[in-house]
C-alpha positions as CSV (number, residue, x, y, z in Angstrom):
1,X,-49.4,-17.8,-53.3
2,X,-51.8,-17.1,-50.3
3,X,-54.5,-15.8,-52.9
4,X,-53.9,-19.0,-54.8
5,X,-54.5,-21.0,-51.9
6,X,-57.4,-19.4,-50.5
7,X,-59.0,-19.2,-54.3
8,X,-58.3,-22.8,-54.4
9,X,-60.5,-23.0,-50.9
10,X,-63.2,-21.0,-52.3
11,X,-63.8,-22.9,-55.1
12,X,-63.4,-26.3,-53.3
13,X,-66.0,-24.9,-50.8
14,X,-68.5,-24.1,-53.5
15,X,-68.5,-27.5,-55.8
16,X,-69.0,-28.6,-52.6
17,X,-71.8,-26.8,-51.6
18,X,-73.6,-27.4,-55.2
19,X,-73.4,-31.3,-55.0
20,X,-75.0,-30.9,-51.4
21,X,-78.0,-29.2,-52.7
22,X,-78.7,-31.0,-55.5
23,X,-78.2,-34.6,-53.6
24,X,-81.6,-36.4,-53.4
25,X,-82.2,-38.1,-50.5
26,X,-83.6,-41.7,-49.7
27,X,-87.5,-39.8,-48.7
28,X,-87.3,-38.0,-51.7
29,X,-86.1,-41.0,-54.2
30,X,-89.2,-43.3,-52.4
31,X,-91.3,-40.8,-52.8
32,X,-90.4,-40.3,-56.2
33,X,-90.5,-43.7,-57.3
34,X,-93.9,-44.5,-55.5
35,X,-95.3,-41.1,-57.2
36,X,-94.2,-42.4,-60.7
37,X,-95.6,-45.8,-60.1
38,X,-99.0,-44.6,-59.0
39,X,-99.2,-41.7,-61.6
40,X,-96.5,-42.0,-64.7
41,X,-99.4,-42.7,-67.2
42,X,-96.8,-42.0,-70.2
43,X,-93.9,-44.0,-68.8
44,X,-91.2,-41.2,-69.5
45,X,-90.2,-40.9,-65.7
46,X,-91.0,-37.7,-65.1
47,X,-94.7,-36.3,-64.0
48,X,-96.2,-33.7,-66.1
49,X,-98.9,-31.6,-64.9
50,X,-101.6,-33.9,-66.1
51,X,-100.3,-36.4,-64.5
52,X,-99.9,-34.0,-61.3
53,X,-103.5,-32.8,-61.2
54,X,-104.9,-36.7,-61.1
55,X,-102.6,-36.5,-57.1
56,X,-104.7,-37.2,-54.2
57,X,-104.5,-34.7,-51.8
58,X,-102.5,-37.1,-49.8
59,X,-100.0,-37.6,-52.1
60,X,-99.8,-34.1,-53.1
61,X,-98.9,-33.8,-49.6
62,X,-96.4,-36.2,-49.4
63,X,-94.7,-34.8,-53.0
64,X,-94.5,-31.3,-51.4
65,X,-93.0,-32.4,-48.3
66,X,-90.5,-34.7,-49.9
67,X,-89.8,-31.7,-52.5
68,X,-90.7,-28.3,-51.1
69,X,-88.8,-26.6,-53.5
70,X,-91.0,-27.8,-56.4
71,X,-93.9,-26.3,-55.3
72,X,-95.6,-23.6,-58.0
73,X,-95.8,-20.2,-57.1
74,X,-98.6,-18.6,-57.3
75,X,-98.7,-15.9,-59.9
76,X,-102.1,-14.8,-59.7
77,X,-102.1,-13.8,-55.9
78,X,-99.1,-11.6,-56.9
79,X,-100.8,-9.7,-59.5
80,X,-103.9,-9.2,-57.5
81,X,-101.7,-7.3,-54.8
82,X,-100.1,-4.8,-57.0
């Protein structure tokens, strides 16, 4: 019963943990929705890389602040390395 109980806990702990990482918050849904007004030519909600590359540099800023997790890795500086 105790490792039913503390599986139970585990798994309750990790949902948990999921929906916290994946929550937007209020900066990020602004930014969002002032990113897609400016630069959504295609109205599908999303901002393809087309769309990305016409970004000021001050709203690049603001996008990669707001969602540093999006931000592309460079590939080329890796390979140069090796």
């Amino acid at each position: 019963m105790k490792k039913f109980i503390a599986l139970t806990l585990i798994c309750a702990a990790t949902v948990t943990a999921s929906f916290a990482q994946k929550a937007t918050t209020d900066e990020q849904k602004e930014v969002k929705k002032e990113m897609l007004e400016k630069y959504d030519t295609n109205k599908d909600g999303k901002l393809d890389k087309e769309e990305k590359s016409k970004m000021s540099e001050e709203d690049k800023a603001k996008w990669n602040k707001a969602f540093p997790h999006h931000k592309k890795k460079n590939s080329t500086a890796d390979s140069s390395s090796k």
